[in-house]
Biopython code that builds the backbone (N, CA, C, O; Angstrom):
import numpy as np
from Bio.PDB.StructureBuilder import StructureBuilder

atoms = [
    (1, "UNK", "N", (-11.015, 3.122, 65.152)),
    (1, "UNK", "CA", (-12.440, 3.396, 65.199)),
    (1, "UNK", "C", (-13.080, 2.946, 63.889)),
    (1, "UNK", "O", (-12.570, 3.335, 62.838)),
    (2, "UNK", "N", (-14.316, 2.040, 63.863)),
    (2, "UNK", "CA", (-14.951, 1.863, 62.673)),
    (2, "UNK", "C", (-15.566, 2.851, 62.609)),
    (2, "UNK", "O", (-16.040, 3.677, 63.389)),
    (3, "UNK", "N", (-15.461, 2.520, 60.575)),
    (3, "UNK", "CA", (-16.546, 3.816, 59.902)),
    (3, "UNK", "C", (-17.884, 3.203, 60.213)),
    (3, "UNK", "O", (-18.136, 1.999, 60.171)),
    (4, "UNK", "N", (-18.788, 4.260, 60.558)),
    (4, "UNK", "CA", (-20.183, 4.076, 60.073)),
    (4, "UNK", "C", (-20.406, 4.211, 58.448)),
    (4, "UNK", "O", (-21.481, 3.766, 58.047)),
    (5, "UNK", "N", (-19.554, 4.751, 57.503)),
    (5, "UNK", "CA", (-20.015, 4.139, 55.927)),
    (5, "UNK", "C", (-20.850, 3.221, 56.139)),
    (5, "UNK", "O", (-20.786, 2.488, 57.126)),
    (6, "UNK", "N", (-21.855, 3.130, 55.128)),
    (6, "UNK", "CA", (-22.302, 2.133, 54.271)),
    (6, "UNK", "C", (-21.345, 1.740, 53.133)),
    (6, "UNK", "O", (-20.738, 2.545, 52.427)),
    (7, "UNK", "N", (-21.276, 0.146, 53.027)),
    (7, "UNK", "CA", (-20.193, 0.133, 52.033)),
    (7, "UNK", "C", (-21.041, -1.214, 51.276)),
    (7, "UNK", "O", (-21.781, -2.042, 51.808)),
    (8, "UNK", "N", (-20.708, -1.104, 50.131)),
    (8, "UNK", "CA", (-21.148, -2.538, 49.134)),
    (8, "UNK", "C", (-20.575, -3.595, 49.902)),
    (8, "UNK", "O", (-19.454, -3.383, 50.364)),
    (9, "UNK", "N", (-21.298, -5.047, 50.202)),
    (9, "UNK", "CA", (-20.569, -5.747, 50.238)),
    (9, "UNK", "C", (-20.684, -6.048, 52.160)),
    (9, "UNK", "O", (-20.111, -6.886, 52.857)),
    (10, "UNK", "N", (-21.560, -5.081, 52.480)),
    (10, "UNK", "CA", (-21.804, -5.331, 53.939)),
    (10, "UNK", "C", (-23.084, -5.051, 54.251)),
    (10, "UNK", "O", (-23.853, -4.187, 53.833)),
    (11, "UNK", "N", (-23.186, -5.825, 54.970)),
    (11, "UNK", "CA", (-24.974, -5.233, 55.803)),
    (11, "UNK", "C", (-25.378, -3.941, 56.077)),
    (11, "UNK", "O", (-24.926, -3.264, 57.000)),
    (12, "UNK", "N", (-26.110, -3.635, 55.395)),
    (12, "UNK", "CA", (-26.582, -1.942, 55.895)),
    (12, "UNK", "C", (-27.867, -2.059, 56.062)),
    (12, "UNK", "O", (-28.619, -3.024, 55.927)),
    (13, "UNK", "N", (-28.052, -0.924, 56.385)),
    (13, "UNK", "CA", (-29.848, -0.572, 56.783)),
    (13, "UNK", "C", (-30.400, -0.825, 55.838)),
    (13, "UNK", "O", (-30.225, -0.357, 54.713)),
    (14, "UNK", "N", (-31.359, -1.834, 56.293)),
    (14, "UNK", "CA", (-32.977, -2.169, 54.904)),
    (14, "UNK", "C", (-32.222, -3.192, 54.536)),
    (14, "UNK", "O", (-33.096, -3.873, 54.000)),
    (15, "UNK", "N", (-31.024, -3.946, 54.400)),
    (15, "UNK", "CA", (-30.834, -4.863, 53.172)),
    (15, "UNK", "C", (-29.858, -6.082, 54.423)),
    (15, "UNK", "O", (-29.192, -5.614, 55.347)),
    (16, "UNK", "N", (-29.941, -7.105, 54.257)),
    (16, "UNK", "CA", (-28.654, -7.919, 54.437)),
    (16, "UNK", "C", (-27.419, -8.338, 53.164)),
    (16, "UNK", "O", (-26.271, -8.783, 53.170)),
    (17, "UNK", "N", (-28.095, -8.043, 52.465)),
    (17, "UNK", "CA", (-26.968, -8.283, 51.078)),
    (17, "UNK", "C", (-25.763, -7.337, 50.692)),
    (17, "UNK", "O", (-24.887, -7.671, 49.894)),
    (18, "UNK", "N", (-25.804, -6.357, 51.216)),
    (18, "UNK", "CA", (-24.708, -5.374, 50.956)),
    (18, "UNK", "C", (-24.679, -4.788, 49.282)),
    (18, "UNK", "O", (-23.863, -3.932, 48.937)),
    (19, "UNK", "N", (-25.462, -5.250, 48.544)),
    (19, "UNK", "CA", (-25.895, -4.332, 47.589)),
    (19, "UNK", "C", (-25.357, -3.471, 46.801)),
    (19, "UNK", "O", (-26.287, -2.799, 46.355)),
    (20, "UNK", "N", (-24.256, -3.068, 46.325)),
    (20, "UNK", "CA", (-23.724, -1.280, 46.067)),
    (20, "UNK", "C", (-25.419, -0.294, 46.073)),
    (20, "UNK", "O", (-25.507, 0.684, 46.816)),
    (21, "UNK", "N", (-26.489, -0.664, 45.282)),
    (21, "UNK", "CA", (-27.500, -0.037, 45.397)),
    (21, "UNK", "C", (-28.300, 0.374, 46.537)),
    (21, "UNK", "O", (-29.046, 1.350, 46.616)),
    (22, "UNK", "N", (-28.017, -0.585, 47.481)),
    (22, "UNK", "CA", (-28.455, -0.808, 48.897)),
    (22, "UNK", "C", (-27.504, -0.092, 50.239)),
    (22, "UNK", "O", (-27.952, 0.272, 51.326)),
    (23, "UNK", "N", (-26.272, -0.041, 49.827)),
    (23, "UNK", "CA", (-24.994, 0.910, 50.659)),
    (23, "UNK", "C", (-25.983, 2.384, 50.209)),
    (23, "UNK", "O", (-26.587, 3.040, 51.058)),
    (24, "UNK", "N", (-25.987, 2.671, 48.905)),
    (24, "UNK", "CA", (-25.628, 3.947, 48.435)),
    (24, "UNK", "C", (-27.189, 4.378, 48.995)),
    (24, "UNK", "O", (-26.967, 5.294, 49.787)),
    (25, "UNK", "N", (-28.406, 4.180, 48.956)),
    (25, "UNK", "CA", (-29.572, 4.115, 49.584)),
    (25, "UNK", "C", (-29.283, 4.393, 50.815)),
    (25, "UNK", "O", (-29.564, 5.559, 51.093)),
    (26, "UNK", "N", (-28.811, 3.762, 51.711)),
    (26, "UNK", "CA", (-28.439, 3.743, 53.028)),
    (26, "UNK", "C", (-27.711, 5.125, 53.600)),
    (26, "UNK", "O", (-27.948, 5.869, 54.552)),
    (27, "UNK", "N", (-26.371, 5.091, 52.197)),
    (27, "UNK", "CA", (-25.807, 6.766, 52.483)),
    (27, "UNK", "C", (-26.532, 7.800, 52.572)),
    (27, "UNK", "O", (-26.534, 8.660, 53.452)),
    (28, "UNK", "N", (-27.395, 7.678, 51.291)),
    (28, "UNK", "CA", (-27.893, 9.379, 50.803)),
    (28, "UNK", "C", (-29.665, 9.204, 51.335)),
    (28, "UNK", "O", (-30.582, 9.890, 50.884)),
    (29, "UNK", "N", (-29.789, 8.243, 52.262)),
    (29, "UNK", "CA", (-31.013, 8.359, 53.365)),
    (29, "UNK", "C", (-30.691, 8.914, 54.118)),
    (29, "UNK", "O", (-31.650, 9.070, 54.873)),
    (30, "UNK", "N", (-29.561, 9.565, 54.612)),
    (30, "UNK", "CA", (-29.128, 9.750, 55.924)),
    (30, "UNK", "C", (-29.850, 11.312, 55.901)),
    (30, "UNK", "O", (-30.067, 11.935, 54.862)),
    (31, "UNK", "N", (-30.182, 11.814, 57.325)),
    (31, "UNK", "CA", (-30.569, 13.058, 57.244)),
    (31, "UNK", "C", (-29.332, 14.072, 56.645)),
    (31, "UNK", "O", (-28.152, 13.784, 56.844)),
    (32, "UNK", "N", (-29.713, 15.223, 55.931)),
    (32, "UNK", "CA", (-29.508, 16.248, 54.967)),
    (32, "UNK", "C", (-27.870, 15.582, 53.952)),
    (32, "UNK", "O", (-26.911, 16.232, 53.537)),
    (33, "UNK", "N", (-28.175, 14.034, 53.853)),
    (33, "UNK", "CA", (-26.807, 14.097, 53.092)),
    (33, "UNK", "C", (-27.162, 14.795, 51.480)),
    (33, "UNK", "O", (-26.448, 15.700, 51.049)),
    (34, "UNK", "N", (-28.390, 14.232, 50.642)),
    (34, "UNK", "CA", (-29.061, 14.962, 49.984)),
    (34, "UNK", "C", (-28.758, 16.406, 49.542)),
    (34, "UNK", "O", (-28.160, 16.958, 48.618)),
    (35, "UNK", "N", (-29.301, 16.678, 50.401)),
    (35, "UNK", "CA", (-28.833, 18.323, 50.655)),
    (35, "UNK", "C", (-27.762, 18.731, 50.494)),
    (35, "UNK", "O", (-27.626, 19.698, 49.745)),
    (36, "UNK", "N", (-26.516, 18.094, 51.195)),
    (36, "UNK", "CA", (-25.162, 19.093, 51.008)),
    (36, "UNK", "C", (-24.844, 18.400, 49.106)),
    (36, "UNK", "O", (-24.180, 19.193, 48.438)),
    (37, "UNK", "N", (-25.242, 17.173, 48.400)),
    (37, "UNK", "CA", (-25.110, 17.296, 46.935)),
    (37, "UNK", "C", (-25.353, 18.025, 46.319)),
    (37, "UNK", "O", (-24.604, 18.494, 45.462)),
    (38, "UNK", "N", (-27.481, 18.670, 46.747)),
    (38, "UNK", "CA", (-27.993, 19.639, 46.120)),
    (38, "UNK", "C", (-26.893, 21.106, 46.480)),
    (38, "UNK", "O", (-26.681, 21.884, 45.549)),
    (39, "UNK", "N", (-26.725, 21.178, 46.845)),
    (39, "UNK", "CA", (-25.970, 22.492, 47.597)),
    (39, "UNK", "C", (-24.395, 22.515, 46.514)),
    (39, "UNK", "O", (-23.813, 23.356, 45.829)),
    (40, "UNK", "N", (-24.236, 21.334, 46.810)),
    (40, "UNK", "CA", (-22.718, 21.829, 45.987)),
    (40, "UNK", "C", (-22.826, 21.359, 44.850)),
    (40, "UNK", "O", (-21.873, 20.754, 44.359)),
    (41, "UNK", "N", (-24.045, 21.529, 44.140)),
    (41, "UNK", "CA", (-24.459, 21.182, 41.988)),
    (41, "UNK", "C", (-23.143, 22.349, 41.791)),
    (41, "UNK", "O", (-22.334, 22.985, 42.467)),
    (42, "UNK", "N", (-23.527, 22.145, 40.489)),
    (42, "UNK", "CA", (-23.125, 23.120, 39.273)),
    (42, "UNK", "C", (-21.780, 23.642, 39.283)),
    (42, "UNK", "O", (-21.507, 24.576, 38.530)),
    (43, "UNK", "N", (-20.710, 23.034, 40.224)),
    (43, "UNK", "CA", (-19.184, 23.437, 40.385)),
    (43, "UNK", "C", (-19.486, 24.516, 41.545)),
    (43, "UNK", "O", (-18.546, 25.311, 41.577)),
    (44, "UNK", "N", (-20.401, 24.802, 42.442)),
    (44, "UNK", "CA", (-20.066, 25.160, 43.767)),
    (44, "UNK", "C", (-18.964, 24.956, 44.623)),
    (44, "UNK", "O", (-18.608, 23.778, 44.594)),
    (45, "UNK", "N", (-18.406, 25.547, 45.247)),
    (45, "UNK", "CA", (-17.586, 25.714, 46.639)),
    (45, "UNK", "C", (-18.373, 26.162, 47.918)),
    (45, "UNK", "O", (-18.824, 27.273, 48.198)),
    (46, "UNK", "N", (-18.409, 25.001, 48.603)),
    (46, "UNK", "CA", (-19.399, 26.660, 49.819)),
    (46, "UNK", "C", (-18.379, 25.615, 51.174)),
    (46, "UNK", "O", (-17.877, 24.506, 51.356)),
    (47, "UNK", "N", (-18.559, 26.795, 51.749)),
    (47, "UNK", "CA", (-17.887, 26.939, 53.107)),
    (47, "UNK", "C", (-18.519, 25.764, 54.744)),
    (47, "UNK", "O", (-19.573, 25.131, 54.681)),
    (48, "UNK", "N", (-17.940, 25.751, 55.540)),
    (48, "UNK", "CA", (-18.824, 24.758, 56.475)),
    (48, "UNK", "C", (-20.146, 25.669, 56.760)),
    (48, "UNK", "O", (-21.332, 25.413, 56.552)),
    (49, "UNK", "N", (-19.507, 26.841, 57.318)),
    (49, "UNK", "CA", (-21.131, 27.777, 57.414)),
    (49, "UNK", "C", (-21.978, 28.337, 56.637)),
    (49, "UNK", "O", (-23.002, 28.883, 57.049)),
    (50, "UNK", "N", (-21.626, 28.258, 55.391)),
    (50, "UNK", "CA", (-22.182, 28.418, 54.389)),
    (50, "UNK", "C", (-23.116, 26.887, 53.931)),
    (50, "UNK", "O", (-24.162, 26.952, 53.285)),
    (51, "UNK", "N", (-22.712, 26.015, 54.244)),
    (51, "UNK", "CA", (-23.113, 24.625, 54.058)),
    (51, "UNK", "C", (-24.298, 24.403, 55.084)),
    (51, "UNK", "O", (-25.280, 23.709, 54.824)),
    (52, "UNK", "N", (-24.126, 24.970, 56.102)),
    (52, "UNK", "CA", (-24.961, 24.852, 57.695)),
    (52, "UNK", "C", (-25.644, 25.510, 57.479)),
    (52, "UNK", "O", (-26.709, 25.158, 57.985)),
    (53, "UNK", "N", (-25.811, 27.368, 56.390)),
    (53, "UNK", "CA", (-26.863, 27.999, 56.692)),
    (53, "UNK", "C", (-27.965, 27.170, 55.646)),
    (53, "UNK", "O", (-29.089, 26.904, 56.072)),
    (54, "UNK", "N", (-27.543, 26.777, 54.215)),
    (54, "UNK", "CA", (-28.197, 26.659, 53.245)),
    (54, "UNK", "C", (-29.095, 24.994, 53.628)),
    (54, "UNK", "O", (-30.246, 24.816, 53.228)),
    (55, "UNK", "N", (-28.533, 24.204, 54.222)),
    (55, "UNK", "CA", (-28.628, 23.409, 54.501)),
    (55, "UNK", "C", (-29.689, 23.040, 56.289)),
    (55, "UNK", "O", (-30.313, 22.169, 56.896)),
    (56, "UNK", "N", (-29.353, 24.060, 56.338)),
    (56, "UNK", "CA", (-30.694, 24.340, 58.161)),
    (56, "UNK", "C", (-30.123, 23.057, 58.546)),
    (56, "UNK", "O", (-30.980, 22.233, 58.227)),
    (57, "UNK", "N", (-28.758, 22.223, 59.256)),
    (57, "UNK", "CA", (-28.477, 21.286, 60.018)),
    (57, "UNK", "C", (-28.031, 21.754, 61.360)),
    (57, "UNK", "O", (-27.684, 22.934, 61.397)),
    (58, "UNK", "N", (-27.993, 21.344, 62.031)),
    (58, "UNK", "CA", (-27.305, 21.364, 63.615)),
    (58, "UNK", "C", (-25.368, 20.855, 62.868)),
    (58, "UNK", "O", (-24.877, 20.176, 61.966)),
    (59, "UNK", "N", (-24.969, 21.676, 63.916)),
    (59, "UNK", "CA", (-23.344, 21.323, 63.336)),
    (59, "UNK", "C", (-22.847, 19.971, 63.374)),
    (59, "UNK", "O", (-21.927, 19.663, 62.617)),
    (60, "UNK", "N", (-23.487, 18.893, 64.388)),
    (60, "UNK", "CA", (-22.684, 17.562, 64.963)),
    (60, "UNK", "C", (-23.119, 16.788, 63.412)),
    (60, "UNK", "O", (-22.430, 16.127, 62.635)),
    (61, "UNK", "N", (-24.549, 17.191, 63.366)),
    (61, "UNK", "CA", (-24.916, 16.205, 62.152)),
    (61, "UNK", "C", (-24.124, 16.713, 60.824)),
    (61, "UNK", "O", (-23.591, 15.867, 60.106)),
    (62, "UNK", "N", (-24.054, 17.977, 60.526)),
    (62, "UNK", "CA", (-23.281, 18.512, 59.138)),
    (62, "UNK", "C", (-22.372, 17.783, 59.204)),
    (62, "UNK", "O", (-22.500, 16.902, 58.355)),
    (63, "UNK", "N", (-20.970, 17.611, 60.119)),
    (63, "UNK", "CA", (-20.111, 17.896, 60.813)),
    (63, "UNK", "C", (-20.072, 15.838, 60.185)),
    (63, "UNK", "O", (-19.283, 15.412, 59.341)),
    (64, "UNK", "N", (-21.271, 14.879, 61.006)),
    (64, "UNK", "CA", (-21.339, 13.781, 60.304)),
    (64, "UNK", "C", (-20.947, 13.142, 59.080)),
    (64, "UNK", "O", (-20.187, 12.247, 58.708)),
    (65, "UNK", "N", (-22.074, 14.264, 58.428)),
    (65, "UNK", "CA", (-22.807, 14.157, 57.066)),
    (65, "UNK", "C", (-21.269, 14.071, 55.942)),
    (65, "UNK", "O", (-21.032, 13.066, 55.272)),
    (66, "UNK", "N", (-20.430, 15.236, 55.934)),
    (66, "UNK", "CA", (-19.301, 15.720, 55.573)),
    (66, "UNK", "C", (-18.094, 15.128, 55.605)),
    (66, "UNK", "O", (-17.167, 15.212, 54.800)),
    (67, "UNK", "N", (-18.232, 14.259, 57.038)),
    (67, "UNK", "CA", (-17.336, 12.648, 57.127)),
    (67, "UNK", "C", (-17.380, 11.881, 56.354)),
    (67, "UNK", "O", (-16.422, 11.590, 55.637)),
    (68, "UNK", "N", (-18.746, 11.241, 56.289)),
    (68, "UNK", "CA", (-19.535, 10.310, 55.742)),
    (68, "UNK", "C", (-19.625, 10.335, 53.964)),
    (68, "UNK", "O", (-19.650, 9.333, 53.250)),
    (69, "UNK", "N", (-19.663, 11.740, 53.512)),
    (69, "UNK", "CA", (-19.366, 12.132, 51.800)),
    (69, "UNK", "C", (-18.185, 11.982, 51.761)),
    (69, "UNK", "O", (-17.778, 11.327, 50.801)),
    (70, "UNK", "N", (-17.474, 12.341, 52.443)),
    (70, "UNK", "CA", (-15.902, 12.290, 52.115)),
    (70, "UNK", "C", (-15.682, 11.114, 51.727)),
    (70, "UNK", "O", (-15.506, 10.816, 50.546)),
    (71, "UNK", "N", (-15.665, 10.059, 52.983)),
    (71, "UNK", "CA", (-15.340, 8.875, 53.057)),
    (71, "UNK", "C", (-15.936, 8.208, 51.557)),
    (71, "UNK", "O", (-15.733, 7.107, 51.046)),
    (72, "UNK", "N", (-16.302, 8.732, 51.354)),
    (72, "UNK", "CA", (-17.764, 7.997, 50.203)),
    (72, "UNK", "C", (-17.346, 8.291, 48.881)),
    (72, "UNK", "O", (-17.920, 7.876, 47.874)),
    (73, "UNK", "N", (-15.885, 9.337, 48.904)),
    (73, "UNK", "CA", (-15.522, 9.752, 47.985)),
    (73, "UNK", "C", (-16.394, 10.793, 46.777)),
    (73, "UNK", "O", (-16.133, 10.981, 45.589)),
    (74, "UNK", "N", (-17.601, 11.394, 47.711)),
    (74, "UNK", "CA", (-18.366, 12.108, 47.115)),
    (74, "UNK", "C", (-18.466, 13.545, 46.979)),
    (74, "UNK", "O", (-19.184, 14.119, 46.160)),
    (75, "UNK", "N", (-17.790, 14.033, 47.735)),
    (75, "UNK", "CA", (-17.527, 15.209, 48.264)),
    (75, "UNK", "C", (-15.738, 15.509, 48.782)),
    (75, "UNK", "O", (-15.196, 14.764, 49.599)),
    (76, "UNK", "N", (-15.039, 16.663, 48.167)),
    (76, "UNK", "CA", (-13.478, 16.979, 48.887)),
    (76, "UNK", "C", (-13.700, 18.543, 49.140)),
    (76, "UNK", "O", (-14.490, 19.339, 48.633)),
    (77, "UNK", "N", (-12.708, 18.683, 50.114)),
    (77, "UNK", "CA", (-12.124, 19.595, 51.066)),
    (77, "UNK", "C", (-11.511, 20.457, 49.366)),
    (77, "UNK", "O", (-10.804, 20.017, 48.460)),
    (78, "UNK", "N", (-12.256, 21.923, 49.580)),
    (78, "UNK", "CA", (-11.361, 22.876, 48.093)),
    (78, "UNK", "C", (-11.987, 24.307, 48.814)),
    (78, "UNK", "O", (-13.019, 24.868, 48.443)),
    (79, "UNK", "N", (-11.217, 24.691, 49.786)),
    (79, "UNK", "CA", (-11.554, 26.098, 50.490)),
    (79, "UNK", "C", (-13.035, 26.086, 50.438)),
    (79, "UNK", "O", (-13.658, 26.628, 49.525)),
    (80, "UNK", "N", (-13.538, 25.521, 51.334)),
    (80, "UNK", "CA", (-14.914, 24.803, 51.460)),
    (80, "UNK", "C", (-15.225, 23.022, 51.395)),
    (80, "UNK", "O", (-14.802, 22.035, 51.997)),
    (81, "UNK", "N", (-16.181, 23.289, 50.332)),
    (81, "UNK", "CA", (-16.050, 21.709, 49.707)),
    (81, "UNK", "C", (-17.136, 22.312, 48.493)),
    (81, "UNK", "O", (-17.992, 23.183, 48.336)),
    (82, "UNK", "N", (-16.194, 20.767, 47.483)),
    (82, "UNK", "CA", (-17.054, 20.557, 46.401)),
    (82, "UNK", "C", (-17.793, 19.280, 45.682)),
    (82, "UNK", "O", (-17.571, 18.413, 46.528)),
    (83, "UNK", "N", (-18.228, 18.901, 45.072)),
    (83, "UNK", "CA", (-18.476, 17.764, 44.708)),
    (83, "UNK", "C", (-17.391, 16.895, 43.748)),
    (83, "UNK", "O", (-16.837, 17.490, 42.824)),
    (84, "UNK", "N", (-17.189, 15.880, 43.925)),
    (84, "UNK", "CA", (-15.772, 14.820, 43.321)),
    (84, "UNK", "C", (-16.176, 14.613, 41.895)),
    (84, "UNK", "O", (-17.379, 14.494, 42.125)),
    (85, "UNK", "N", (-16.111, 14.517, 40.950)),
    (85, "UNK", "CA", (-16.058, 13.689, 39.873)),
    (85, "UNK", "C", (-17.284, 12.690, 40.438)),
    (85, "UNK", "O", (-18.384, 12.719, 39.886)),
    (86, "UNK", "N", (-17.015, 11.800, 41.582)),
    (86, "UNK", "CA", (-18.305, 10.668, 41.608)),
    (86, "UNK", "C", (-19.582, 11.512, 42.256)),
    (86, "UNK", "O", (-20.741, 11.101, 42.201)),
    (87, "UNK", "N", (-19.204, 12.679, 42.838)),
    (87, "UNK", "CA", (-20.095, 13.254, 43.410)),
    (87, "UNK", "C", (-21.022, 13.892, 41.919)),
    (87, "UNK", "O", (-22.206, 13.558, 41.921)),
    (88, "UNK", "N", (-20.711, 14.474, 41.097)),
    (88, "UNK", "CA", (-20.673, 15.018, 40.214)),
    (88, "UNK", "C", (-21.606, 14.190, 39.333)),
    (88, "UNK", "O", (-22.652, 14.668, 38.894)),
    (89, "UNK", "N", (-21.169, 12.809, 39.055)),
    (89, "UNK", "CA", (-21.982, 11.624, 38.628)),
    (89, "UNK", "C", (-22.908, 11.575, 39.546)),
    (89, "UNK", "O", (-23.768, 10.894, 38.988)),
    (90, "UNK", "N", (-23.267, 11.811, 40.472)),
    (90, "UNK", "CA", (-24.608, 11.344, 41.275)),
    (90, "UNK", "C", (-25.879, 12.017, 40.848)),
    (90, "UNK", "O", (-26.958, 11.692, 40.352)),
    (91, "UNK", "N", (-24.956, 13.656, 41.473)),
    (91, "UNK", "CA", (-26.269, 14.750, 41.150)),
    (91, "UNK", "C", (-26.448, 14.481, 39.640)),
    (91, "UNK", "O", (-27.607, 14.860, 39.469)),
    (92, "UNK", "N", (-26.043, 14.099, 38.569)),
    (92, "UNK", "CA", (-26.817, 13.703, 37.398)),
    (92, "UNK", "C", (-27.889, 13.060, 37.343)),
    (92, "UNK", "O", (-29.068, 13.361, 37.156)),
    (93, "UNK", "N", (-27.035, 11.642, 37.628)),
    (93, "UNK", "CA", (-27.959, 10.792, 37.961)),
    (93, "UNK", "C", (-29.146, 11.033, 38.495)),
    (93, "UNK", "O", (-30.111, 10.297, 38.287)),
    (94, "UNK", "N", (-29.187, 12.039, 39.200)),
    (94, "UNK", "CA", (-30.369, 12.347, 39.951)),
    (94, "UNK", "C", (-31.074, 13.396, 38.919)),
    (94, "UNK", "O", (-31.976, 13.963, 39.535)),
    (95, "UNK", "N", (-30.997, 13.838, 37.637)),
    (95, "UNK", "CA", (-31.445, 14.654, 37.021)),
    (95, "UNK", "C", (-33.250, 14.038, 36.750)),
    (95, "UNK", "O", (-34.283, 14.651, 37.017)),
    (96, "UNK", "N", (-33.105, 12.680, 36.158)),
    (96, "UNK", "CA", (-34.527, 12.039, 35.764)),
    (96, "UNK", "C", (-35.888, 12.274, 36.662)),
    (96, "UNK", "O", (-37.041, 12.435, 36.262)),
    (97, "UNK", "N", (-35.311, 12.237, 38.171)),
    (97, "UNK", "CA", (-35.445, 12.400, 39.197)),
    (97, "UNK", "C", (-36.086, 13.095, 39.328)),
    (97, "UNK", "O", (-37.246, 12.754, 39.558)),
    (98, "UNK", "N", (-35.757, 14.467, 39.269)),
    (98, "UNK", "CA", (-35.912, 16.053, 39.513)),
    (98, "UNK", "C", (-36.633, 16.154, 38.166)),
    (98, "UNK", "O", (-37.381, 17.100, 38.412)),
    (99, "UNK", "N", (-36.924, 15.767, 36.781)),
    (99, "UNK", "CA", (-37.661, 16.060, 36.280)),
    (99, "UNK", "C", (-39.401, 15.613, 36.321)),
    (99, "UNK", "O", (-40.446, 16.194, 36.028)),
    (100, "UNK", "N", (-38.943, 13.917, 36.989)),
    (100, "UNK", "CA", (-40.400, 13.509, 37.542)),
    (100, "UNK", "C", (-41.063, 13.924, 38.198)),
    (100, "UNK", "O", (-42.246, 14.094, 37.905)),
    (101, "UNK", "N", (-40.378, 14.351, 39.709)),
    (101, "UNK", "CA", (-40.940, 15.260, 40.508)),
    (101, "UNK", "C", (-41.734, 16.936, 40.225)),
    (101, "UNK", "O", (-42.601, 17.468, 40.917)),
    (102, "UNK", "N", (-41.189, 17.367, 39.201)),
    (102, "UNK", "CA", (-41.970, 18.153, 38.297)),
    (102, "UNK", "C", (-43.216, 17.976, 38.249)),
    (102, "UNK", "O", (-44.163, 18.431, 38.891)),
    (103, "UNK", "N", (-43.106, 17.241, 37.388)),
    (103, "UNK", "CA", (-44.466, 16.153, 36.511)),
    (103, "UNK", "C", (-45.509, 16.329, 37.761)),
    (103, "UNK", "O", (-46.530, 17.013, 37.822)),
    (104, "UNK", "N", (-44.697, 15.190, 39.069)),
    (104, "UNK", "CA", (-45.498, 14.903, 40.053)),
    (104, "UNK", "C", (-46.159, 16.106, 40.635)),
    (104, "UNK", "O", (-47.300, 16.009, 41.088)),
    (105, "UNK", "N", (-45.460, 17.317, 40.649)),
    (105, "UNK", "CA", (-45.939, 18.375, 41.321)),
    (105, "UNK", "C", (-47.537, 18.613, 41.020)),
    (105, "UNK", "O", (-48.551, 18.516, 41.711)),
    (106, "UNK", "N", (-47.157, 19.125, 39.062)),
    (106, "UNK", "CA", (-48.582, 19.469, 38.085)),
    (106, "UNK", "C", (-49.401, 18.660, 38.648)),
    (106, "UNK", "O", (-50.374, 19.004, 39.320)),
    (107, "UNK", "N", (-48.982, 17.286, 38.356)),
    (107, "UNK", "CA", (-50.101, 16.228, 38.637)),
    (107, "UNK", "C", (-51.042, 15.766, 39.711)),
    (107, "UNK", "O", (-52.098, 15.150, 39.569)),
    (108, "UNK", "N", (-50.499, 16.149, 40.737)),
    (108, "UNK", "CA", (-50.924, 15.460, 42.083)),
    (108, "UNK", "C", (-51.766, 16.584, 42.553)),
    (108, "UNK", "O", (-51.307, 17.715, 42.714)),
    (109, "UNK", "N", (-53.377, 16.171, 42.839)),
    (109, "UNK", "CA", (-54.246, 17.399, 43.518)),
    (109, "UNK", "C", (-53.432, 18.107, 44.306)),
    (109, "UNK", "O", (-52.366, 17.544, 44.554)),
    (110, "UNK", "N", (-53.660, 19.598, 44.975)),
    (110, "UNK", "CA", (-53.427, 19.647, 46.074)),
    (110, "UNK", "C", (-52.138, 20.353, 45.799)),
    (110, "UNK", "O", (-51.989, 21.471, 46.292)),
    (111, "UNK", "N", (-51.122, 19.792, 45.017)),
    (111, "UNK", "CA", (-49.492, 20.067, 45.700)),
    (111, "UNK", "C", (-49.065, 21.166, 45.156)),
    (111, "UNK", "O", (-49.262, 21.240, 43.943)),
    (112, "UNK", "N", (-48.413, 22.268, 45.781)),
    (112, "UNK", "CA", (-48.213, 23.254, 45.533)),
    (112, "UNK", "C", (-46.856, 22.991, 44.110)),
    (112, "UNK", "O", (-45.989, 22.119, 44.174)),
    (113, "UNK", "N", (-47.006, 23.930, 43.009)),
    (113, "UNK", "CA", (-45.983, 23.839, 41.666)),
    (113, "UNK", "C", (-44.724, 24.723, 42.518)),
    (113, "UNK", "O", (-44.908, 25.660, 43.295)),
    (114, "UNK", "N", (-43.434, 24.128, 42.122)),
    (114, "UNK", "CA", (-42.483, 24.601, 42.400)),
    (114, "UNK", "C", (-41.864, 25.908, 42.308)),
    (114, "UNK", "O", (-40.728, 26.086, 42.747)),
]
sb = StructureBuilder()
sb.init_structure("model")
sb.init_model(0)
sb.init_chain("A")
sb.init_seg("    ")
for serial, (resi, resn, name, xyz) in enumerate(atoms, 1):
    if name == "N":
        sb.init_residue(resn, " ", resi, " ")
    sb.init_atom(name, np.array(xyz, "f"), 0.0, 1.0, " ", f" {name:<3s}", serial, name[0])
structure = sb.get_structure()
């Protein structure tokens, strides 16, 4: 059976070039993959149903999502799951991120502050 991964180096959604920037886009677009990173920050463990409540998914898609990190080497199986070392590097990465969106909150008429 082929993976649905996105992988560098192959055509994925939005790009024909295969990209590593363009795979990894492709991954963490996917509905709530996002989410199970945010969920397992800070050296978390959480459980599949613990993952499903915090996360508000239907099980087939968690159940996806959890394939799809694995495979991705972003996420392992530790009486639950946790984030990998590369997983670990992501949610950083994503720190700049989360501080702009801040910013954006103050800034933007209208939007409710966090």
């Amino acid at each position: 059976m082929k993976s649905s991964l996105p992988l560098p180096g192959q055509k994925v959604r939005g790009s024909r070039t295969g990209r590593p920037v363009m795979a990894a886009l492709d991954l963490l677009g996917r509905r709530g993959a996002l989410r199970l990173i945010w969920e397992l920050r800070e050296g978390r463990v959480l459980t599949f149903r613990a993952l499903a409540a915090a996360c508000d998914l239907p099980p087939a898609t968690l159940n996806a999502r959890i394939k799809e990190l694995r495979e991705a080497m972003l996420i392992a199986p530790e009486d639950g799951y946790r984030l990998t070392p590369l997983g670990v590097a992501l949610f950083e990465a994503f720190a700049p991120f989360e501080r702009w969106s801040r910013h954006w909150a103050k800034a933007v008429p209208g939007l409710i502050e966090p």
